[in-house]
C-alpha positions in Angstrom: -10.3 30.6 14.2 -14.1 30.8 12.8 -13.5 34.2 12.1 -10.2 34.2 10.5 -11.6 31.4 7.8 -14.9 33.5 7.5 -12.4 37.0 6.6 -9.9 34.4 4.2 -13.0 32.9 2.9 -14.4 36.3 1.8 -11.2 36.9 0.4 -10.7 34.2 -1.7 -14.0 34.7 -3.0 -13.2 38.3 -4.4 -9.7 36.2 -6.1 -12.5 33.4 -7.5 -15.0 35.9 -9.1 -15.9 35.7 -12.8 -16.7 39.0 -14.5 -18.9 37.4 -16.7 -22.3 35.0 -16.3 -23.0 35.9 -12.6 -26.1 33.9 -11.1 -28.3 35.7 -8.5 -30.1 33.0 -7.2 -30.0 33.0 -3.5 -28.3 30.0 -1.7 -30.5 27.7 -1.3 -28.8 26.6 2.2 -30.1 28.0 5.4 -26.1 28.0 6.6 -24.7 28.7 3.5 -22.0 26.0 3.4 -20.2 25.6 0.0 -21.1 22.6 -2.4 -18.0 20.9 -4.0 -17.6 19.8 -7.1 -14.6 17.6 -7.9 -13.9 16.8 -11.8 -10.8 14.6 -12.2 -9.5 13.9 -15.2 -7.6 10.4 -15.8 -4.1 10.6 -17.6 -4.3 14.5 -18.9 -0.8 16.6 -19.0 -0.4 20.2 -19.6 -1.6 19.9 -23.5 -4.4 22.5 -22.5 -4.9 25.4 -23.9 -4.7 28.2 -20.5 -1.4 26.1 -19.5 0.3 26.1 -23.0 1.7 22.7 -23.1 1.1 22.1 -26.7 0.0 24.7 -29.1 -3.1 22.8 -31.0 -5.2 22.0 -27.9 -8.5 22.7 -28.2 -10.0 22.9 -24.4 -12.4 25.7 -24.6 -14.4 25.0 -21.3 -11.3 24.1 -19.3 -9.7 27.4 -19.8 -13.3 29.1 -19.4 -13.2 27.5 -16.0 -9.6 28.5 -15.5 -10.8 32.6 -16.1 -13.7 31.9 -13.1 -10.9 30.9 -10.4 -7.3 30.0 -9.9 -5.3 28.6 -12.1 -1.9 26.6 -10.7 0.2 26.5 -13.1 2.8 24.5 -11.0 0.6 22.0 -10.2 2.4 18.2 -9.4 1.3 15.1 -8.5 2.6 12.8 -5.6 3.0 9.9 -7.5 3.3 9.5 -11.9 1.0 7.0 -11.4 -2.9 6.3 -10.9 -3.3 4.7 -7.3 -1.0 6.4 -5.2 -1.6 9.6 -6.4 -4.8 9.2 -6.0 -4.9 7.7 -2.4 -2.6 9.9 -1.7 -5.2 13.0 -2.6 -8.2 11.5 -1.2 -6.4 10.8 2.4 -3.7 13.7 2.3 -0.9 11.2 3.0 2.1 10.9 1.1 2.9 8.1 -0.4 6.0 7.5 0.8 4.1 7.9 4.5 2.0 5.1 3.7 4.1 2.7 1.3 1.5 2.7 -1.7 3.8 3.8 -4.7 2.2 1.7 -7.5 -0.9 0.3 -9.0 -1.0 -1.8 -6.4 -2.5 -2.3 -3.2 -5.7 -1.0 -2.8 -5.1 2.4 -0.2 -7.4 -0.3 2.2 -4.7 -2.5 2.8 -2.2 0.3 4.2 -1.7 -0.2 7.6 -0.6 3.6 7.8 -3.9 4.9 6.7 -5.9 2.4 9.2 -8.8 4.4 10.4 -7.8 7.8 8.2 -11.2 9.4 6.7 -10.7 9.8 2.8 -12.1 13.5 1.4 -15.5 12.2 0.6 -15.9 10.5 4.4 -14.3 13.5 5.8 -17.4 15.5 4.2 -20.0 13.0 4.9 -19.2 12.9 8.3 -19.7 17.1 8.7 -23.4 16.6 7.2 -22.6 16.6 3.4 -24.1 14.7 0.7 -21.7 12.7 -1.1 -22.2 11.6 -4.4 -19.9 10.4 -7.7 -19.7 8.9 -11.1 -16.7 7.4 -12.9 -13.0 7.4 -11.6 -12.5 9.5 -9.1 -10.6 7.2 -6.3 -8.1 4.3 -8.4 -10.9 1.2 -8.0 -13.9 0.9 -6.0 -15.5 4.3 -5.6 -18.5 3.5 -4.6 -17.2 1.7 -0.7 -16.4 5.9 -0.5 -19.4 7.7 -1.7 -23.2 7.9 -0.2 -24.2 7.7 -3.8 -21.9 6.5 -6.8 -22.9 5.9 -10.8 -20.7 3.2 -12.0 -20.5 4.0 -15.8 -18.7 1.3 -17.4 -15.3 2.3 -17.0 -13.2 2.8 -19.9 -15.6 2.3 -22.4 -16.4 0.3 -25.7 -13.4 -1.4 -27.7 -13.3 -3.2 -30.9 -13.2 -6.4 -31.8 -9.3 -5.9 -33.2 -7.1 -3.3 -31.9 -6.8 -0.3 -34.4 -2.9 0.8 -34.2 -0.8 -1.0 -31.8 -1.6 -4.5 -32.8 1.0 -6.2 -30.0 1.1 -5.4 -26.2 -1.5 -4.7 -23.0 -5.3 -4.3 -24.4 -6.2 -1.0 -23.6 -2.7 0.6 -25.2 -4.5 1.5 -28.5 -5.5 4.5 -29.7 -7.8 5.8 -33.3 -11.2 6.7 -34.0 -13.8 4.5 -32.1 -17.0 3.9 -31.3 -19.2 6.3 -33.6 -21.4 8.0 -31.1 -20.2 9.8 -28.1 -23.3 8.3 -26.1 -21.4 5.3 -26.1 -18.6 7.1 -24.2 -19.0 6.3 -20.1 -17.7 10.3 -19.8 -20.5 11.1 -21.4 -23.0 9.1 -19.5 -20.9 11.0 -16.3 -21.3 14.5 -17.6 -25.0 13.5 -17.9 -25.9 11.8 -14.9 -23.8 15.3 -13.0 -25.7 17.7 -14.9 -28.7 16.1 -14.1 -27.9 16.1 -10.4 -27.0 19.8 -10.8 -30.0 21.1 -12.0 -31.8 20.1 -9.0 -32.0 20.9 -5.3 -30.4 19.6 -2.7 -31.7 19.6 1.0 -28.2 19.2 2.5 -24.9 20.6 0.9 -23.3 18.3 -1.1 -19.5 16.7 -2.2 -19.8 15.3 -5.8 -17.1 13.5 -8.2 -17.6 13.7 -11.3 -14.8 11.2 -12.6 -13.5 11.4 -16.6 -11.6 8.1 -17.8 -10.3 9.9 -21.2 -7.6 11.1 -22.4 -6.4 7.8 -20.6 -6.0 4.6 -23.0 -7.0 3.4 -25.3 -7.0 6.8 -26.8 -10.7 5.5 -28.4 -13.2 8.6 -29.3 -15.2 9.2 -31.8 -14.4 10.8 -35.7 -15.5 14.1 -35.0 -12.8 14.5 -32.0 -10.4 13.5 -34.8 -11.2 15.5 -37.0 -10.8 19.0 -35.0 -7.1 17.7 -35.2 -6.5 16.8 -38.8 -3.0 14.1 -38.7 -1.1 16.2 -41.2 -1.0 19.3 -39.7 0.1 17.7 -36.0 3.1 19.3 -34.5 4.6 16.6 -32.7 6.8 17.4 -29.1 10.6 18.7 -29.2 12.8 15.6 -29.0 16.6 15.5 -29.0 18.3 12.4 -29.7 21.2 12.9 -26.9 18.4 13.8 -24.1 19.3 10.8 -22.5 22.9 11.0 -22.1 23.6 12.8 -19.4 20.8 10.1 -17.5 22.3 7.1 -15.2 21.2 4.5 -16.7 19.0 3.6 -13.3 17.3 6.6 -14.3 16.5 5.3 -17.7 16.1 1.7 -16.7 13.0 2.9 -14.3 11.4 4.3 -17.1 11.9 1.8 -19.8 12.2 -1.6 -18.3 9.0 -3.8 -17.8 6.5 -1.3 -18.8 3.4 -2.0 -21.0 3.5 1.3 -23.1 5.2 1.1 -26.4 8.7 2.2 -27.0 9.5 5.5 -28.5 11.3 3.4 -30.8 8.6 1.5 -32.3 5.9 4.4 -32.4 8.3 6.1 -34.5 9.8 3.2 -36.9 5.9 2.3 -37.3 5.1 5.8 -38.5 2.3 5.8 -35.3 4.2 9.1 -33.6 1.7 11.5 -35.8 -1.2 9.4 -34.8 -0.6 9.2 -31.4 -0.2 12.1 -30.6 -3.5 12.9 -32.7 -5.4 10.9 -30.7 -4.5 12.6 -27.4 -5.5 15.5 -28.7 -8.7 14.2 -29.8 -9.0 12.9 -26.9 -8.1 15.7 -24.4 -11.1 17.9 -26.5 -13.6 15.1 -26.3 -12.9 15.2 -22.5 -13.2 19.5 -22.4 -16.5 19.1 -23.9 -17.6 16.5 -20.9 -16.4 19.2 -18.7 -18.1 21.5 -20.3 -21.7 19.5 -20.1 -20.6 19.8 -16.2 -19.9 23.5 -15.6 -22.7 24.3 -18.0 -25.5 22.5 -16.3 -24.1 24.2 -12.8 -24.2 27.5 -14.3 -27.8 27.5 -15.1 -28.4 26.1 -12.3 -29.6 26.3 -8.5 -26.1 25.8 -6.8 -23.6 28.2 -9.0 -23.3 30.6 -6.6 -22.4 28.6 -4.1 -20.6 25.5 -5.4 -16.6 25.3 -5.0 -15.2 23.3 -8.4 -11.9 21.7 -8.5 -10.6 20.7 -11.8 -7.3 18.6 -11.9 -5.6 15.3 -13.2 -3.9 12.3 -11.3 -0.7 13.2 -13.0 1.3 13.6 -16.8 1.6 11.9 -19.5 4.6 11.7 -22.1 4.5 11.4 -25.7 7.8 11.1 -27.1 9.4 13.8 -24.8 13.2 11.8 -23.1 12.5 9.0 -25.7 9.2 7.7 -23.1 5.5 7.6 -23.8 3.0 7.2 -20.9 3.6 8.3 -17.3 5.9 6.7 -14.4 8.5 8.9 -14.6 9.6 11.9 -12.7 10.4 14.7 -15.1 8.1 17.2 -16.0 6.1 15.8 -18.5 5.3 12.8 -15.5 4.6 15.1 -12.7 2.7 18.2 -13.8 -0.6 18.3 -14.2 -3.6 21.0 -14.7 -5.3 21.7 -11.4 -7.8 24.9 -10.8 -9.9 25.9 -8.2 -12.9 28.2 -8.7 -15.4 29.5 -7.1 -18.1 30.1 -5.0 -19.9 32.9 -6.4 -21.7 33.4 -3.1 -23.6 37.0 -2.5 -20.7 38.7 -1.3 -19.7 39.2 -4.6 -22.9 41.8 -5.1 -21.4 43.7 -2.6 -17.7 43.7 -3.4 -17.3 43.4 -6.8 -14.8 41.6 -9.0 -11.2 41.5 -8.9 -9.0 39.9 -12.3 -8.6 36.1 -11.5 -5.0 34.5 -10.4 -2.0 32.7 -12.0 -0.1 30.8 -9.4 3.4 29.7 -10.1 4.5 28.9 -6.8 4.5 24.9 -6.3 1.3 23.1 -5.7 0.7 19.8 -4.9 -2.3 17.5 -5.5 -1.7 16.5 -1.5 -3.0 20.3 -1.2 -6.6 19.7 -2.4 -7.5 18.1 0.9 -6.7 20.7 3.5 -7.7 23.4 1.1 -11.4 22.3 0.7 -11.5 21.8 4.2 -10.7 25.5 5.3 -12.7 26.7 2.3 -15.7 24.4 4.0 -15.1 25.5 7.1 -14.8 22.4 8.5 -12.3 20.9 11.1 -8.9 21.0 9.6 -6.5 17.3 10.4 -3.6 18.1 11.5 -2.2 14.7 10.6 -2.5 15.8 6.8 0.8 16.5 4.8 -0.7 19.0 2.7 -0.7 22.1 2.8 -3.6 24.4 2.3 -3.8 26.3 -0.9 -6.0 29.6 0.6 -2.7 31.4 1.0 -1.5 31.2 -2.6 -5.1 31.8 -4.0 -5.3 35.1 -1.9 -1.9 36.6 -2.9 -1.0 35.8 1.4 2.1 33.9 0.2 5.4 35.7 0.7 6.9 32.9 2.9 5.6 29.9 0.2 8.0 27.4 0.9 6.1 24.2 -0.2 8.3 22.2 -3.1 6.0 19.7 -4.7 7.6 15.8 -4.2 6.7 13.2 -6.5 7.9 10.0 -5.8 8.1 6.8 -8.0 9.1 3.9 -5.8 11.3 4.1 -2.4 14.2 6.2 -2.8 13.2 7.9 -6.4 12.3 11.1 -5.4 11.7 14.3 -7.4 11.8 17.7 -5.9 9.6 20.3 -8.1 10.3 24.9 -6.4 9.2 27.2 -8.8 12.5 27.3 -10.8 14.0 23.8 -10.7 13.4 20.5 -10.5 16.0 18.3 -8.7 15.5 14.1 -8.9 17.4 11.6 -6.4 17.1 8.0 -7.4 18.2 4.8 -4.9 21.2 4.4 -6.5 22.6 7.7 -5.7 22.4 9.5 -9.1 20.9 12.8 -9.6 19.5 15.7 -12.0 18.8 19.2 -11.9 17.1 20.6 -14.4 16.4 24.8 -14.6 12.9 25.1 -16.0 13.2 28.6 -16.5 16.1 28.6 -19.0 15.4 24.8 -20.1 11.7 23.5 -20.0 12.2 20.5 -21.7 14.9 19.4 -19.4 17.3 18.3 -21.9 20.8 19.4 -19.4 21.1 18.2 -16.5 22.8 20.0 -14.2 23.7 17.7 -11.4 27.3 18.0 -12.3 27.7 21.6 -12.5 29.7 22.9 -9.1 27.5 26.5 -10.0 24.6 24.5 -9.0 26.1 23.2 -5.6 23.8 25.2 -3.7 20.7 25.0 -5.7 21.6 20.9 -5.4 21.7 21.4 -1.4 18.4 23.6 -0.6 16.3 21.2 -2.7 18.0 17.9 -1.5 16.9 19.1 1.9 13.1 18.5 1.5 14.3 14.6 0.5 11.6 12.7 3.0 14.1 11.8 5.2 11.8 8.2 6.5 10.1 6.8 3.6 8.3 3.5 4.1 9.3 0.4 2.7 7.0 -0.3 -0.7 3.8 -2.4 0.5 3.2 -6.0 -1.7 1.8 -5.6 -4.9 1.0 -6.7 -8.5 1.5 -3.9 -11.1 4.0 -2.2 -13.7 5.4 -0.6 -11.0 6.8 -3.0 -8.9 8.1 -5.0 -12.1 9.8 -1.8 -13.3 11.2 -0.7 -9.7 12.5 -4.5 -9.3 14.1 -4.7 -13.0 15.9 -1.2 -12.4 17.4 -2.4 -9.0 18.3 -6.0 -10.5 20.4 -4.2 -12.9 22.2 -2.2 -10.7 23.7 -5.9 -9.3 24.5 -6.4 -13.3 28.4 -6.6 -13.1 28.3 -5.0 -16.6 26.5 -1.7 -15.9 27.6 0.4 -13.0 25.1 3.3 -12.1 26.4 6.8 -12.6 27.2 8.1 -9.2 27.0 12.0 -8.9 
């Protein structure tokens, strides 16, 4: 078993190589176990540059990272939503396995995960240092870490909200404060680099947590500026998107949330704005990165540091008439995720090879495992990932790992490289062919052609999924509105 990870391991690192900027400087580990370095980022979609999701991103050091290693380009989360797709990353348990689906509760108070090691434990207890700043598990990193920086969380807000004047406080967005030192990220990118440039007598797991481009969509001018407001192109919307939707489907994603309505963004002329600030947002949040990957490259530990890059899931704009996350279309499930590195001292010996595009289905639920075997350390077999090594080393002729997302018991999405096939509680259902429709504006559910497509993806529908455990959040408020309505004499769901 050693051996096989040691031959996979030199393997992957071949795939992981950077032609450019190699650092000679021997390991300074007598046994030569790989760092990790972890950046999440909170609330970030596909509107980066290497995965093309809009065309005026400006994320220089992501897709520089994205050259050094592997880039999945179809990445999904478990949940479109902060705390269970987080806790479902950090333990490797879905969250229909452990009934966390929303905001709420804390991944603590699961019964199911009584006793299971989360990805920094799992580390520490195989002799690494752990260490984090800012978000990296939903709330209260530092019970996980040896070592946490608590920055401040989502940072400095004015006095009077700048564009939204009505709604939840941190759903804002527009230029604010005026120095990025005021920006927790920054302080993050600062207090990592500055653990970076040093040594480190054990190996060492760090999280390096980014809070933007989540709201309020607050950063400074200059972020604003790179993305001047009349020259934004804003997403493809069609009017009709939603009418081939059961209105569960659209009552999940509209009812009791704390986002605006597409409605209002557009009658109050904020749609341009908006979107604007993401942007600004998402470059202000490259250039943290960047501080990050930086500092490691001139540093003692690039040649032997693993860096995983990804975010906690989507984020709409105005694409199906829906701003924020909680849904389970594209826009609410994908997310960037790249793996990279380390450039250990094989890579003197062998070479470099081009880096890799994966477009087989990856899940966030993968990370886990995959670090693991990249570690060498004990695998769990009690994991529902799957590791990634296969994919990153071109091994992966018999990939058959959809990516599920759920959003609430019995709302389940169902993500293959081609397609992406949706089952809600009520019974309704979508297809959606993301090779000849990306913006999933037919649904296909309907179509007898697809009656066999339908089938094969319905089959990885979790066949036990645990009841949804007590809670306070959006989530709950919008799962229990949707499912009132369906008892609404007056609106009969759309059975399929």
């Amino acid at each position: 078993m050693r051996r096989r990870t040691m031959i996979r391991m030199l393997t992957l690192t071949l795939c992981l190589l950077s032609a450019s900027r190699l650092v000679t400087t021997p390991s300074v580990y007598a046994d030569d176990r790989p760092n990790v370095l972890l950046i999440s980022i909170d609330d970030l979609n596909d509107w980066v540059g290497c995965l093309g999701g809009h065309p005026q991103a400006i994320t220089p050091n992501i897709d520089r990272l994205s050259t050094q290693g592997v880039l999945f380009e179809n990445a999904h989360c478990q949940s479109p939503v902060c705390n269970p797709s987080r806790a479902s990353m950090m333990t490797g348990r879905y969250p229909h396995t452990t009934g966390i689906y929303f905001l709420s509760p804390d991944l603590k108070a699961a019964p199911a995960l009584e006793g299971v090691l989360t990805m920094p434990e799992a580390f520490a207890a195989n002799g690494y240092r752990t260490m984090a700043t800012g978000k990296i598990f939903h709330t209260g990193g530092k019970r996980f870490f040896q070592e946490y920086n608590r920055v401040g969380g989502f940072g400095p807000r004015p006095d009077k909200k700048l564009s939204q004047p009505h709604g939840h406080p941190l759903w804002d967005w527009g230029a604010f404060p005026d120095r990025d030192e005021d920006m927790p990220d920054v302080r993050s990118a600062r207090w990592a680099a500055e653990k970076l440039s040093k040594e480190h007598e054990q190996p060492f797991f760090m999280g390096v947590g980014f809070y933007r481009p989540h709201v309020p969509m607050y950063v400074p001018q200059k972020w604003f500026d790179m993305h001047p407001q009349d020259k934004i192109r804003l997403p493809e919307v069609r009017d009709d998107d939603r009418d081939d939707l059961s209105q569960y489907a659209i009552d999940l994603t509209n009812r009791m949330h704390v986002s605006p309505t597409h409605q209002w963004v557009t009658e109050a002329g904020q749609w341009e704005h908006a979107v604007q600030a993401y942007l600004a947002s998402v470059t202000f949040v490259d250039h943290c990165v960047g501080m990050v990957l930086d500092a490691l490259e001139s540093g003692p530990h690039a040649e032997n540091t693993i860096v995983v890059l990804f975010s906690d899931h989507g984020f709409h704009l105005g694409e199906k008439q829906r701003w924020a996350k909680r849904s389970l279309w594209e826009d609410g499930t994908r997310v960037p995720l790249i793996i990279a590195g380390p450039r250990s001292q094989s890579s003197r010996l062998f070479g470099t090879v081009p880096t890799r595009r994966v477009t087989q289905p990856a899940e966030l639920i993968d990370v886990f495992p995959t670090l693991l075997e990249l570690a060498g350390l004990p695998a769990d077999d009690e994991q529902e990932g799957n590791s990634l090594v296969p994919l990153m080393t071109g091994e992966s002729e018999s990939w058959n790992h959809p990516a599920i997302t759920t959003f609430g018991r019995g709302n389940v999405a169902v993500r293959s490289e081609r397609f992406r096939f949706i089952e809600y509680v009520d019974g309704s259902r979508e297809l959606y062919d993301l090779q000849s429709d990306p913006h999933e504006w037919t649904n296909l559910a309907t179509n007898p052609e697809y009656a066999d497509v339908i089938a094969r993806h319905a089959a990885f529908i979790p066949a036990e999924q645990q009841p949804i455990l007590e809670g306070e959040s959006t989530g709950h408020n919008a799962y229990a509105a949707a499912k009132d309505n369906l008892a609404s004499p007056n609106l009969s769901p759309t059975k399929e």
